[in-house]
Structures are given as C-alpha cells and as structure tokens.
PyMOL CGO cylinders between C-alpha atoms (Angstrom):
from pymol import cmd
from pymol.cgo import CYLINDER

trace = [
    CYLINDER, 6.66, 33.44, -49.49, 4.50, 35.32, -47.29, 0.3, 1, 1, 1, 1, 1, 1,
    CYLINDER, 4.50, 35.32, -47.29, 1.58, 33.33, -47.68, 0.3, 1, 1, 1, 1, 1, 1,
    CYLINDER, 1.58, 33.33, -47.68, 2.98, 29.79, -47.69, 0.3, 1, 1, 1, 1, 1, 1,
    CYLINDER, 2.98, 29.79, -47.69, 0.43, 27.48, -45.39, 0.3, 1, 1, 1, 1, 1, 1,
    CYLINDER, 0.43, 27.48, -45.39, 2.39, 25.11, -43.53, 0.3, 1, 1, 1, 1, 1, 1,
    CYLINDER, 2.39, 25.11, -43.53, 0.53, 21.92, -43.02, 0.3, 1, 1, 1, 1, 1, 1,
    CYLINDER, 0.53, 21.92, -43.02, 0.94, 20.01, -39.77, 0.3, 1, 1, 1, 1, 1, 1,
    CYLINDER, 0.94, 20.01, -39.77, 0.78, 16.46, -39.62, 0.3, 1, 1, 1, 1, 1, 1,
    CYLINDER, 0.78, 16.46, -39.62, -0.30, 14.36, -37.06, 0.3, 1, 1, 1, 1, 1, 1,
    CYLINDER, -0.30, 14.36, -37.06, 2.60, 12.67, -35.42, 0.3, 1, 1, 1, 1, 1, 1,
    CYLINDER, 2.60, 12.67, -35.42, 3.43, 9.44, -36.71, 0.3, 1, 1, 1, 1, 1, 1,
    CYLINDER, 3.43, 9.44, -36.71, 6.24, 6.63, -36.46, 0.3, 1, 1, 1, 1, 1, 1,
    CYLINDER, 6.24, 6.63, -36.46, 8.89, 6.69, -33.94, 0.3, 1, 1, 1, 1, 1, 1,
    CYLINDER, 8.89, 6.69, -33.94, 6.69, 9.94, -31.93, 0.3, 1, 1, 1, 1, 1, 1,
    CYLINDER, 6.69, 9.94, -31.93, 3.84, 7.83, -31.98, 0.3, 1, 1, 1, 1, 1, 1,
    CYLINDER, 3.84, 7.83, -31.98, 5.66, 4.72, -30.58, 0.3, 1, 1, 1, 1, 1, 1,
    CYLINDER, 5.66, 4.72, -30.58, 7.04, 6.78, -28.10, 0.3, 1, 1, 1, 1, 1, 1,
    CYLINDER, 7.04, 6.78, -28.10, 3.93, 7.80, -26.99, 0.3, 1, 1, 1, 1, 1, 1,
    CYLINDER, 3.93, 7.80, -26.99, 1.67, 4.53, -27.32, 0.3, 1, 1, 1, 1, 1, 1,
    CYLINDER, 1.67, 4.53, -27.32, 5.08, 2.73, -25.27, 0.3, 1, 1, 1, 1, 1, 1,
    CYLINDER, 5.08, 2.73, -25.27, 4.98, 4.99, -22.34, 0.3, 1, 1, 1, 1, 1, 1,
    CYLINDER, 4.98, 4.99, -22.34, 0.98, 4.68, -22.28, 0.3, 1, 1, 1, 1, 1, 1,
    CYLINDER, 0.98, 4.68, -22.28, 1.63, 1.15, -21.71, 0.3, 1, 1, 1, 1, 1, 1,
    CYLINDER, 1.63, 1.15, -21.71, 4.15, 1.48, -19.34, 0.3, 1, 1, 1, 1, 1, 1,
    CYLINDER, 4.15, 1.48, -19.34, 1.89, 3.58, -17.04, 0.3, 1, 1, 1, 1, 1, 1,
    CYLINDER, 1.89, 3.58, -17.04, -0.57, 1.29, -17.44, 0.3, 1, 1, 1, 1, 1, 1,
    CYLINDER, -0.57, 1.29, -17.44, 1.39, -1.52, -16.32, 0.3, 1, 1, 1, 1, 1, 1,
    CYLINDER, 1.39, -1.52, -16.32, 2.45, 1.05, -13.26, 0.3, 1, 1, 1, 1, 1, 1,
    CYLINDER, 2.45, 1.05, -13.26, -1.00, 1.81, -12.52, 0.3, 1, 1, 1, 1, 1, 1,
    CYLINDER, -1.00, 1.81, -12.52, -2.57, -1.77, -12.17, 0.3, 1, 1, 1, 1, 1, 1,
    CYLINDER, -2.57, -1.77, -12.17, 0.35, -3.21, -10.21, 0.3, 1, 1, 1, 1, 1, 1,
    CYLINDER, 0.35, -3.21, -10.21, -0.07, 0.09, -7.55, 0.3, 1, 1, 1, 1, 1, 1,
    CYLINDER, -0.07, 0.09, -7.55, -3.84, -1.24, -7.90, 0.3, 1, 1, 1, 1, 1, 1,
    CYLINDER, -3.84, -1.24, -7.90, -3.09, -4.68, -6.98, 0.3, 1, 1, 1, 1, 1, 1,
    CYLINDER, -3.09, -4.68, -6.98, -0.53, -4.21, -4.22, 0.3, 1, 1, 1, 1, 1, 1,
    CYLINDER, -0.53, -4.21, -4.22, -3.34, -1.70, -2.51, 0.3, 1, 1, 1, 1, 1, 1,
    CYLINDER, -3.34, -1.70, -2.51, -5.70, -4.34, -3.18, 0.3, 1, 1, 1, 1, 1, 1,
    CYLINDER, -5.70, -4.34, -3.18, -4.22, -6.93, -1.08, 0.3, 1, 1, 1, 1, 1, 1,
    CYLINDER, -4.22, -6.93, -1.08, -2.97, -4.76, 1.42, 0.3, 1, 1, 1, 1, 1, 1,
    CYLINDER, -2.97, -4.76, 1.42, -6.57, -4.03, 1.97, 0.3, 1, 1, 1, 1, 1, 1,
    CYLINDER, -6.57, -4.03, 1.97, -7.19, -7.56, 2.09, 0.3, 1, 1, 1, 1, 1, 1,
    CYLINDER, -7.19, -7.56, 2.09, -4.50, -8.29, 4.78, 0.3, 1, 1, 1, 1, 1, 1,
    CYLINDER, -4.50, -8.29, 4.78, -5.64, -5.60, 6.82, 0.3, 1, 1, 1, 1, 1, 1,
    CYLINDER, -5.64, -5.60, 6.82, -8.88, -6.54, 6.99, 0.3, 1, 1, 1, 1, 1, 1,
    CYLINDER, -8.88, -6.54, 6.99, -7.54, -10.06, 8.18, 0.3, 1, 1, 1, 1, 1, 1,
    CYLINDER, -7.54, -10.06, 8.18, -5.48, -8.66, 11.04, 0.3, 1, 1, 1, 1, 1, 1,
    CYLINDER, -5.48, -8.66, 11.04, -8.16, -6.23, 12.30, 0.3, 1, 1, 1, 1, 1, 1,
    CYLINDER, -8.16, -6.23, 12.30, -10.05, -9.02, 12.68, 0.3, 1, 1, 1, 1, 1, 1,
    CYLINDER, -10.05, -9.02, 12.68, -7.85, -11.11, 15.13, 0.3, 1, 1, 1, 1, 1, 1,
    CYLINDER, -7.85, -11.11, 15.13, -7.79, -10.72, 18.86, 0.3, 1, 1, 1, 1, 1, 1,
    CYLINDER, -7.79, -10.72, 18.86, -4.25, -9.43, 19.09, 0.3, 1, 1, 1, 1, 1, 1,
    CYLINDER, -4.25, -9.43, 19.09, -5.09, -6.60, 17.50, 0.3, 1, 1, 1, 1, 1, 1,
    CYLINDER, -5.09, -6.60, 17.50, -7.82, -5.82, 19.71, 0.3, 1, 1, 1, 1, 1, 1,
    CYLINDER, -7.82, -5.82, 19.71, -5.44, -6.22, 22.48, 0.3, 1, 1, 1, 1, 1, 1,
    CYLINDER, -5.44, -6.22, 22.48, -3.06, -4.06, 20.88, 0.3, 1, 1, 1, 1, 1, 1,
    CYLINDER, -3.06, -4.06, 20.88, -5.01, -1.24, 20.64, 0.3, 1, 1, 1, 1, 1, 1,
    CYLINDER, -5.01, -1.24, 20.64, -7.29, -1.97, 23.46, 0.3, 1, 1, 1, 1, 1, 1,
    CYLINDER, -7.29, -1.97, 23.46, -3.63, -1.48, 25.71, 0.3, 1, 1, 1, 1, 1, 1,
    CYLINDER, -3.63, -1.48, 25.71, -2.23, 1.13, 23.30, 0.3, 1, 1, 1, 1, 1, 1,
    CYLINDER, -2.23, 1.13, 23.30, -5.36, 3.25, 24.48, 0.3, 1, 1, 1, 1, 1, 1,
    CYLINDER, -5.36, 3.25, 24.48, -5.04, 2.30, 28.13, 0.3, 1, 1, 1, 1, 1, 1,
    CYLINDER, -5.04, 2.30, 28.13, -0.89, 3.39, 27.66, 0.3, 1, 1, 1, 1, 1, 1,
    CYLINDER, -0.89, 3.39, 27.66, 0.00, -0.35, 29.54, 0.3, 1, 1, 1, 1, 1, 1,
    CYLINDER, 0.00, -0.35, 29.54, 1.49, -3.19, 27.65, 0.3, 1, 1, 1, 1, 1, 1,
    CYLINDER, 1.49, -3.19, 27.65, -0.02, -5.88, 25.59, 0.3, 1, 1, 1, 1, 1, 1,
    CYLINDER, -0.02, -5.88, 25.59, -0.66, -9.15, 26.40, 0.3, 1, 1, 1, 1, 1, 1,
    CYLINDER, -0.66, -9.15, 26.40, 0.35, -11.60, 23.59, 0.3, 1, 1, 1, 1, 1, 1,
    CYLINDER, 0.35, -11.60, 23.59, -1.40, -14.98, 23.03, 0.3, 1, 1, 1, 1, 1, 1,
    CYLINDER, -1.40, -14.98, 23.03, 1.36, -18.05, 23.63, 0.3, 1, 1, 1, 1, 1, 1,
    CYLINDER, 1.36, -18.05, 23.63, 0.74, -19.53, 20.21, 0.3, 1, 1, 1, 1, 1, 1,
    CYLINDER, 0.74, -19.53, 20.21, 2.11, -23.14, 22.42, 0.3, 1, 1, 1, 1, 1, 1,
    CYLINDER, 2.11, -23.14, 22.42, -0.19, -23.18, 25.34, 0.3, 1, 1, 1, 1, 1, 1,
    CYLINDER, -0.19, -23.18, 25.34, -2.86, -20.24, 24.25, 0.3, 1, 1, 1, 1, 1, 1,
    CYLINDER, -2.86, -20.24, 24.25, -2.67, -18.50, 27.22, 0.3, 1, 1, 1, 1, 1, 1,
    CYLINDER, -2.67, -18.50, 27.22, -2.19, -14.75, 27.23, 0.3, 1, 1, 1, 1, 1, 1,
    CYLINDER, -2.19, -14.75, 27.23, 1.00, -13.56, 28.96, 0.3, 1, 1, 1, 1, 1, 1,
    CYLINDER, 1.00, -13.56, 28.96, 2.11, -9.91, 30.19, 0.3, 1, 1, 1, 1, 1, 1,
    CYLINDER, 2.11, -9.91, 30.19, 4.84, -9.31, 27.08, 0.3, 1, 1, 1, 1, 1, 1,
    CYLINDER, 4.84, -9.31, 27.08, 7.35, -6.18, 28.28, 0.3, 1, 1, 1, 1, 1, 1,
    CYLINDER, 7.35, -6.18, 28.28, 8.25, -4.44, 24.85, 0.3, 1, 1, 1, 1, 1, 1,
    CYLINDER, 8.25, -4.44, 24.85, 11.86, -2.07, 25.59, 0.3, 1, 1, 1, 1, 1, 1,
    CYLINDER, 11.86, -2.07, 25.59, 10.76, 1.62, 25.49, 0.3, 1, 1, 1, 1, 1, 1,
    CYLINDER, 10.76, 1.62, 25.49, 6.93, 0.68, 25.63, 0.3, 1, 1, 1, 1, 1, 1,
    CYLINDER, 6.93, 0.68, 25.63, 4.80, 3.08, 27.52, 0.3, 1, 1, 1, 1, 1, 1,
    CYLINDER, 4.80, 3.08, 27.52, 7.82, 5.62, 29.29, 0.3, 1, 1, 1, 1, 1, 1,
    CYLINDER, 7.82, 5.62, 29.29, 7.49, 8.84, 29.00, 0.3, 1, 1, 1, 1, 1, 1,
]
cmd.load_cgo(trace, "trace")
C-alpha cells in the first residue's frame, strides 16, 4: 500500500461547468463595465465641449458664480446657487 500512485484527473463535469459558467459571467461583467465607461467617456467629451462648462469652471476658478445661458432668450444671466462661493 505504500507505493500506490494516485492518479489525478483533470476536473471534469459539474467542476468544469462551474468554472466555464463563472468565466462567462465575468465576461459578461467585464464588457458591460467596458461599455458604461465607454459612453461615459463619450458624454464627457460632449459636455466639455459646451460653453457652460467653460463658464463653470472659468467662475469655479475665479470663486464667483456662474452665469447660465437662458435656453428661451440665449442670454446669459447672473444664476445665485445657495451655499455657492461662502466660506
């Protein structure tokens, strides 16, 4: 008995199933991470582009308030946020 060989097999049914299901799983976890970061990217690109942003930061750097485009008339107007700028 002392020099029996045990003989491993490679896992098979239910193990493998296991193993080939999860796989999947991440990979269905991993692509829709992919995609949402993929159109987030998009979107911000879209906004950066668009002069409210530069307003917003343009006034976030100068610590005053924004001006925000009247979508009706397209004028800008002074646009007091509660809390904005006090220190």
């Amino acid at each position: 008995m002392k020099n029996k060989v045990v003989q491993l097999n490679p896992p098979s049914g239910p193990g493998l199933a296991v193993k080939m299901t999860k796989q999947v799983l991440y990979a269905t976890v991993v692509e829709s991470i992919r995609n949402t970061l993929d159109c987030e990217n998009r979107f911000l690109g879209e906004a950066v582009a668009t002069e409210d942003f530069k307003e917003f930061v343009g006034s976030f750097s100068m610590k005053r308030q924004p001006f925000i485009k009247d979508a009706d008339h397209g004028t800008w107007k002074y646009q007091f946020a509660e809390g904005y700028g006090t220190n």
